[in-house]
C-alpha positions as CSV (number, residue, x, y, z in Angstrom):
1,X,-28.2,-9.3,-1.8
2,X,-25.1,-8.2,-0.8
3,X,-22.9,-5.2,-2.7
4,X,-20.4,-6.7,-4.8
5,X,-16.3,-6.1,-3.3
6,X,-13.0,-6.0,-4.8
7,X,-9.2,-6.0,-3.1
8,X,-6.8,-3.1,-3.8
9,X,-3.6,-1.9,-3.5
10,X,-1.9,-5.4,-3.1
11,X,1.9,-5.5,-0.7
12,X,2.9,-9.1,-1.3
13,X,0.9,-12.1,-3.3
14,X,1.7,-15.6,-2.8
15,X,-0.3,-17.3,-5.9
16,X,1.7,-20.5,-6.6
17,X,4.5,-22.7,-5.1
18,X,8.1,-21.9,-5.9
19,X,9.9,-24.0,-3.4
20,X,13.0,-21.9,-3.7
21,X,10.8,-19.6,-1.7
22,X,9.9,-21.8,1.4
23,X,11.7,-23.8,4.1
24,X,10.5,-26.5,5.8
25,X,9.8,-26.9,9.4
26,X,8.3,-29.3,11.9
27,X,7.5,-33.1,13.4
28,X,6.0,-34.6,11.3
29,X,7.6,-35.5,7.7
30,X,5.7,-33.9,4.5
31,X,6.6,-32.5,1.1
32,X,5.7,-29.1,-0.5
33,X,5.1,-28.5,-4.0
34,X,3.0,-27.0,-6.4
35,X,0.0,-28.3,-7.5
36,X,-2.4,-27.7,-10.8
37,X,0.4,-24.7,-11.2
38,X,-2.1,-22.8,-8.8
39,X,-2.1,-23.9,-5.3
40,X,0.7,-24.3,-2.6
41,X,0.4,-27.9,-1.3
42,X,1.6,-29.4,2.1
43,X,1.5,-33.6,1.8
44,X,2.3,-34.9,5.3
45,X,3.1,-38.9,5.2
46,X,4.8,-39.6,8.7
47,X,3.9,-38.3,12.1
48,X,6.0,-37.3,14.3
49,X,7.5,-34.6,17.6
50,X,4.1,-32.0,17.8
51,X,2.5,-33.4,15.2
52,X,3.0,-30.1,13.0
53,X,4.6,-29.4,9.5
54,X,4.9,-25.9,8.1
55,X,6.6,-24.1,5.4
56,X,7.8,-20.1,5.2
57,X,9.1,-18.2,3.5
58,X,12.4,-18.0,3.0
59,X,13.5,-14.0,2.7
60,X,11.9,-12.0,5.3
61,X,9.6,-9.3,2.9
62,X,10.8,-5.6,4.9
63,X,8.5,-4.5,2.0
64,X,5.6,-3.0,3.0
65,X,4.2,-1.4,6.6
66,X,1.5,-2.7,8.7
67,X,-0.4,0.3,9.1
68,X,-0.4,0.9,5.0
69,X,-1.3,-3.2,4.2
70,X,-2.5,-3.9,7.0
71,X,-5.3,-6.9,6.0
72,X,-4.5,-10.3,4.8
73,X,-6.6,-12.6,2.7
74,X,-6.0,-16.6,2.3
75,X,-8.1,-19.4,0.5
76,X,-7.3,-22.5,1.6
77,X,-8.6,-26.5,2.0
78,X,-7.9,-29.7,3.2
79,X,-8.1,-33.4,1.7
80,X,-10.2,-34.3,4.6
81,X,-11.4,-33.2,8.5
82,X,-8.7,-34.7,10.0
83,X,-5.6,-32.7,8.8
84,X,-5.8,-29.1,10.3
85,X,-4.6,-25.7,8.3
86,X,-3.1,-22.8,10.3
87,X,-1.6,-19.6,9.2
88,X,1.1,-17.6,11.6
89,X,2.7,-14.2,10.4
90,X,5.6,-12.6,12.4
91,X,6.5,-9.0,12.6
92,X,9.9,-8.1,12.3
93,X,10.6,-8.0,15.8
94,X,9.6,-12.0,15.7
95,X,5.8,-12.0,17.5
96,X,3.4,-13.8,16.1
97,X,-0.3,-13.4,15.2
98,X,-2.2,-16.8,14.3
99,X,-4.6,-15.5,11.1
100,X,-6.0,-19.2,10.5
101,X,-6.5,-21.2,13.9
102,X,-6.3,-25.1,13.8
103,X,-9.0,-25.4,10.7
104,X,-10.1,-28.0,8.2
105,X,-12.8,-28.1,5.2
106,X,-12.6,-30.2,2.6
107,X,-14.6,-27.3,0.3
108,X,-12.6,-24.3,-0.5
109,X,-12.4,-21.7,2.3
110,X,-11.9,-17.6,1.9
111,X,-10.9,-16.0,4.8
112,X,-10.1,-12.3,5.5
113,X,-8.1,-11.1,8.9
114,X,-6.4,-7.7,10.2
115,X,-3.3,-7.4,11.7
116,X,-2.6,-6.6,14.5
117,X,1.1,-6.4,15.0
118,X,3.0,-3.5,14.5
119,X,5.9,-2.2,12.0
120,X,6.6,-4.9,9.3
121,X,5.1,-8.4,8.8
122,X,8.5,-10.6,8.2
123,X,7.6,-14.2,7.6
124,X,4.3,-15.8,7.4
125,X,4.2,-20.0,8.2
126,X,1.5,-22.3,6.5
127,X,0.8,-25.5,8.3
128,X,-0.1,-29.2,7.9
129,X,-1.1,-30.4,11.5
130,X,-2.2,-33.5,13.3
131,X,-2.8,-35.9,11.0
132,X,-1.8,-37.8,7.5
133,X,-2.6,-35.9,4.4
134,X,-2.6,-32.7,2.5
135,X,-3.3,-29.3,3.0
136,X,-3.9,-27.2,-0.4
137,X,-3.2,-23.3,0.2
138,X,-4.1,-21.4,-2.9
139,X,-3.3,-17.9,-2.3
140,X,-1.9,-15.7,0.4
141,X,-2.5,-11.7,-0.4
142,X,-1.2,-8.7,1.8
143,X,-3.3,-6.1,0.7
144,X,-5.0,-2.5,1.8
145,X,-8.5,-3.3,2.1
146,X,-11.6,-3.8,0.3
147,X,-13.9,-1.2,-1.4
148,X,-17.4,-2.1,-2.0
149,X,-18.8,-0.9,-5.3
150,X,-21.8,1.7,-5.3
151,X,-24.8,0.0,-6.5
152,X,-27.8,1.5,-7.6
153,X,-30.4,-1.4,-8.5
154,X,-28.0,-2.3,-11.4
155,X,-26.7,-5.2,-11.9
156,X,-23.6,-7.9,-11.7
157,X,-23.7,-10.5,-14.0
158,X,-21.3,-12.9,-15.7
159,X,-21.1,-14.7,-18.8
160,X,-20.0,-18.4,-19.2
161,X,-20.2,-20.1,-22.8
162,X,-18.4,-22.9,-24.2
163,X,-16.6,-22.8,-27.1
164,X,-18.1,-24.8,-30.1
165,X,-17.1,-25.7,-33.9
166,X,-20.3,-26.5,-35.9
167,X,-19.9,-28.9,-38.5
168,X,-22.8,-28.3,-41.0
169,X,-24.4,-31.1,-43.2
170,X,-21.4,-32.0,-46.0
171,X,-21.9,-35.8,-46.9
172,X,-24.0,-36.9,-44.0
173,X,-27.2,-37.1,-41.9
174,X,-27.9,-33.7,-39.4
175,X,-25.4,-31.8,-38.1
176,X,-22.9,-32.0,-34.9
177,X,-20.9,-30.1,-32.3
178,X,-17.1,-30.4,-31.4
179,X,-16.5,-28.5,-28.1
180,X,-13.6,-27.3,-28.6
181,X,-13.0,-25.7,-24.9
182,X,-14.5,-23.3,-22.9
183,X,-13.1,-19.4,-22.6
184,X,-12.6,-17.5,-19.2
185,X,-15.9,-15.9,-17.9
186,X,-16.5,-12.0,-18.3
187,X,-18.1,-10.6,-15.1
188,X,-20.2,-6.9,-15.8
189,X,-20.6,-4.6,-12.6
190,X,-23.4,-1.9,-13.7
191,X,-24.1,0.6,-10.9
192,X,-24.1,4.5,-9.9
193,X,-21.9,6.4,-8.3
194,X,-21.8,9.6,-6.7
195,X,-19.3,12.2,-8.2
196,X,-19.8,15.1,-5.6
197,X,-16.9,15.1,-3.0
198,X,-17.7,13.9,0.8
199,X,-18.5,10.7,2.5
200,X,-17.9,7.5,-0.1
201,X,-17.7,3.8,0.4
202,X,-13.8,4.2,-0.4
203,X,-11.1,2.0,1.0
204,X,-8.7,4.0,2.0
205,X,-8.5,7.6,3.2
206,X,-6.5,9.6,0.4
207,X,-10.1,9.3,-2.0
208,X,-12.4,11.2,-1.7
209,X,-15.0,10.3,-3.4
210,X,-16.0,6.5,-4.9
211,X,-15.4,7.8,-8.8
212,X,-11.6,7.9,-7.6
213,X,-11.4,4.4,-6.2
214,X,-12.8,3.0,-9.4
215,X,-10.0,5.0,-11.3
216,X,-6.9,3.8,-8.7
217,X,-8.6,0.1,-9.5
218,X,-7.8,-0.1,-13.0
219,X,-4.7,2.0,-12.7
220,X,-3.3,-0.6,-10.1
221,X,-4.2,-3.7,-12.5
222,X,-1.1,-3.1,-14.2
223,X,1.0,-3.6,-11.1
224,X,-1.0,-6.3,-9.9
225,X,-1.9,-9.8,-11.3
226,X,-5.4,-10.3,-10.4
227,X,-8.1,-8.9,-7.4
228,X,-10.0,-10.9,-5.5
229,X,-13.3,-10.4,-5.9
230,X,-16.5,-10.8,-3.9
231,X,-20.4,-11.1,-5.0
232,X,-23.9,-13.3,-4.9
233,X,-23.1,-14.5,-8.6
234,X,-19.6,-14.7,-8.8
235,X,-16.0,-14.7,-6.3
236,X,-12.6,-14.9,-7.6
237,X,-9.7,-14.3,-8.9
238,X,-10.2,-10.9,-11.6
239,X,-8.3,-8.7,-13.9
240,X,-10.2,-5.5,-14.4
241,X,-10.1,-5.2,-18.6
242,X,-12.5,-2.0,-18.9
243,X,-14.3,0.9,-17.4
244,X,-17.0,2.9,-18.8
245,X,-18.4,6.0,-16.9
246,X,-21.2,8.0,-18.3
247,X,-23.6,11.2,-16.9
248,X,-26.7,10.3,-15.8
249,X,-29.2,12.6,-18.2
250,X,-31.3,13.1,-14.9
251,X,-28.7,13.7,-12.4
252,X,-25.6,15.9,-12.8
253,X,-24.1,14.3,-9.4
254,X,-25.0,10.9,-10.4
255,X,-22.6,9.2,-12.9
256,X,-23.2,5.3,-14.3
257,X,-20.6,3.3,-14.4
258,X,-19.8,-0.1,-16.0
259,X,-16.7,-1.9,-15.0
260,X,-15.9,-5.5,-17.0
261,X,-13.5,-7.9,-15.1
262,X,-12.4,-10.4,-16.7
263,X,-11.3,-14.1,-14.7
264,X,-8.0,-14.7,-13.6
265,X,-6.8,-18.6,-13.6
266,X,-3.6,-20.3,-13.8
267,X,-4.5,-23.6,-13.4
268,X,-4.8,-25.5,-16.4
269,X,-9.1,-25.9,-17.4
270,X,-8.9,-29.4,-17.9
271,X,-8.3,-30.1,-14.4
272,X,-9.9,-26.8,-13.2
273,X,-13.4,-25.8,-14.6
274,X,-16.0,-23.6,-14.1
275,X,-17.4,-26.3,-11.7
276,X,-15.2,-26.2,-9.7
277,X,-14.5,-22.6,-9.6
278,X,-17.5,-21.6,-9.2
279,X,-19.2,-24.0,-6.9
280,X,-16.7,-24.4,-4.1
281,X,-15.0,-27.9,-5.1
282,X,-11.7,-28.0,-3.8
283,X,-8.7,-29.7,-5.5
């Protein structure tokens, strides 16, 4: 069982499709949009020239240095094997670094690169290759790194329930259900960290000890619209909502902790569900 890992300290976040934000490039003849108000979608109906369509972005970013954000995170799939994703980002002086090579799934992929360029990342191009079809991008996230929360033989856990009105016996036989929805899950990290100052699992250099890292993560929530977050029960999209730290009676160094994150969706849950969340299905 692996440690459970959350993003930080977010540059630039492409969650959704606003196609005043994109041009469009290539051979082949597609459409963009945005689909399930969640996921950037390429639809390629004609082939043509290299067999390629791709969309960037529009305004080169200028925003944010390599060496401070220097990873990049994508989650992306395909309607079937034959259509290929690819992700390219440019730096400023216009060389490219291929993130995604020539890829397909049709079951939701998260993928996690460095880069390797120097200065500023300007543009970054999502592609629809080779084939007839659609290519479903649903995030593209410039980020810091990834700390890895202290665990000691805790627990992460999540809580799914569906929402239900009980209609009691008035006038008839039994009683019945109306399901009436079902809320966003609640996901509980319980674990230990060490408070004394040295080595930590941090993320980035200017902590110096875990406790701090667990602090800058709810302090940057406000900034930033979700983290992406990484365990054996649960990976997704997360708000941190609260933090609870305590002294261990038996260990002055030793603090507990207890961090609640609660899920991030904008997709509407008739059309995206726990289900598929959770399990992988792709759009």
């Amino acid at each position: 069982m692996a440690n459970p890992s959350i993003t930080n300290s977010h540059a630039k976040l492409y969650d959704d499709c606003t196609v005043a934000d994109w041009d469009a490039h290539g051979g082949n003849t597609g459409t963009f949009a945005s689909y399930l108000n969640d996921w950037i979608k390429l639809n390629v109906t004609v082939l043509g020239g290299a067999n390629d369509y791709y969309i960037h972005n529009t305004v080169d970013f200028h925003s944010f240095i390599i060496a401070t954000y220097p990873m990049i995170m994508y989650r992306y799939c395909t309607s079937d094997l034959n259509i290929k994703a690819q992700i390219i980002v440019y730096d400023h002086a216009g060389n490219p670094q291929t993130i995604l090579p020539s890829s397909s799934s049709t079951t939701p992929v998260v993928g996690a690169e460095t880069i390797t360029l120097t200065g500023h990342v300007d543009k970054v191009a999502l592609y629809a290759n080779d084939a007839v079809g659609t290519v479903y991008y649903d995030f593209i996230l410039f980020y810091a790194g990834t700390f890895t929360f202290p665990f000691v033989s805790k627990e992460v856990s999540i809580d799914i329930s569906n929402n239900y009105a009980h209609l009691p016996i008035i006038g008839k036989i039994g009683s019945a259900t109306q399901w009436l929805g079902a809320p966003d899950t609640t996901i509980h990290i319980v674990g230990g960290v060490d408070a004394s100052v040295g080595a930590s699992t941090r993320w980035h250099d200017a902590y110096s000890k875990d406790l701090g890292v667990l602090y800058q993560v709810m302090h940057q929530a406000v900034d930033e619209p979700w983290q992406w977050f990484t365990s054996d029960v649960f990976s997704g999209k997360v708000t941190p909502a609260s933090l609870r730290v305590r002294q261990a009676a038996d260990a002055e160094q030793l603090l507990d902790y207890d961090l609640e994150l609660a899920e991030y969706r904008r997709g509407s849950p008739n059309l995206d569900n726990y289900y598929t969340r959770f399990w992988g299905v792709g759009p």
